[in-house]
N, C-alpha and C positions, 0 to 999 in steps of 0.2 A: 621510511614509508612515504611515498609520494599520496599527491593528491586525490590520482588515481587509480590507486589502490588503498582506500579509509573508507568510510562507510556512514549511516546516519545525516542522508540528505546530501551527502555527497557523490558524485556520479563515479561509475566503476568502470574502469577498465578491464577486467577480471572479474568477474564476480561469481566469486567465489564466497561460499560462509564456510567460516571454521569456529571451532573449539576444542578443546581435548579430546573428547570422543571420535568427533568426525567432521566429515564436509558433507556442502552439497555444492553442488551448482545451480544457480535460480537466479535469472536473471541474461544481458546481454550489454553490450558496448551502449552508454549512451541513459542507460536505466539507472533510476534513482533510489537507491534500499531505505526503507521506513519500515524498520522493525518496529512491532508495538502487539497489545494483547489483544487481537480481536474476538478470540473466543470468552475472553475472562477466565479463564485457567490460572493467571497469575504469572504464567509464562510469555514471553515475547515470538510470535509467531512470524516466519520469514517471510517479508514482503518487496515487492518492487511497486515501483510508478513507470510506466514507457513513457514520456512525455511525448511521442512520436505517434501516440495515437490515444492517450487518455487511459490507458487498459493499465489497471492495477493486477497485478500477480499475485495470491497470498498463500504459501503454504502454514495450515495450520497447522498446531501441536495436535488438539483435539478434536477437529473436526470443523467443519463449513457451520457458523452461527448462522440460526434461523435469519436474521435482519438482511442477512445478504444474497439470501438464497433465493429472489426474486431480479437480482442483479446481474447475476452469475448468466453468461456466456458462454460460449464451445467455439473454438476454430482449432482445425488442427488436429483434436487430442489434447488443446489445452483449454481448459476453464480458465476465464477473465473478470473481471469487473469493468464496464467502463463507466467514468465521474471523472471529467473534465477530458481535454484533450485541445485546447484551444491553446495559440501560441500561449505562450509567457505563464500560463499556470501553472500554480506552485502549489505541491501537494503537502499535506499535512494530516498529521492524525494525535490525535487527543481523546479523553474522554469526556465528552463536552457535555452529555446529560448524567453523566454522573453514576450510571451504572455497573460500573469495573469492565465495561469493554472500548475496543479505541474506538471512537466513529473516523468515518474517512473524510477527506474535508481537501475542497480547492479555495485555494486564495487568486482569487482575477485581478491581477493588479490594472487591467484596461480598463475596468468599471469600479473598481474598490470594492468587491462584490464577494461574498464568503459563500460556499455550495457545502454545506454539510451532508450528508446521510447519518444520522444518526440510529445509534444498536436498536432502538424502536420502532426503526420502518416508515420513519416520517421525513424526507425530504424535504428542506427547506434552501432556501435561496432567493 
């Protein structure tokens, strides 16, 4: 397996998601996959980062959490998020208030500078 084609904050050439059951397609050349639980279902819900334009992709297991639903975008036919989009940011995701869901979170290494949105709807940076 190439570079490539791995996953977890590594960019994909393919991206592709599989498992035993099935695939999807989510995602494009250049996109960064950050699976994590943003619903808190306890399941890992399919994500990208475009770093081409800041727009987070997430398809959920169980549905769009209230916290993001103020965030949430349209072009296309596709619902976005955008949080960060500035060269050199690095996305992340954790559960940083401790709620059982992941908040989304940029690292600006220009300014040392952390942009959480946390599952509670409070913006900080």
């Amino acid at each position: 397996m190439s570079s490539e084609d791995s996953f977890l904050g590594i960019r994909c050439k393919n991206p592709i998601w599989k498992n035993e059951n099935n695939s999807v397609r989510w995602g494009s050349t250049g996109d960064i996959p950050i699976p994590s639980d943003f619903d808190g279902d306890g399941k890992a819900d399919i994500a990208i980062y475009r770093p081409s334009n800041g727009r987070w992709y997430i398809r959920f297991s169980q549905g769009e959490p209230s916290y993001l639903a103020p965030f949430r975008q349209t072009e296309g036919g596709h619902s976005y998020y955008a949080w960060g989009g500035q060269t050199g940011d690095i996305p992340l995701t954790a559960d940083f208030d401790g709620d059982g869901k992941a908040d989304i979170a940029i690292y600006r290494p220009s300014n040392n500078g952390w942009y959480i949105l946390f599952s509670d709807n409070e913006p900080e940076g």
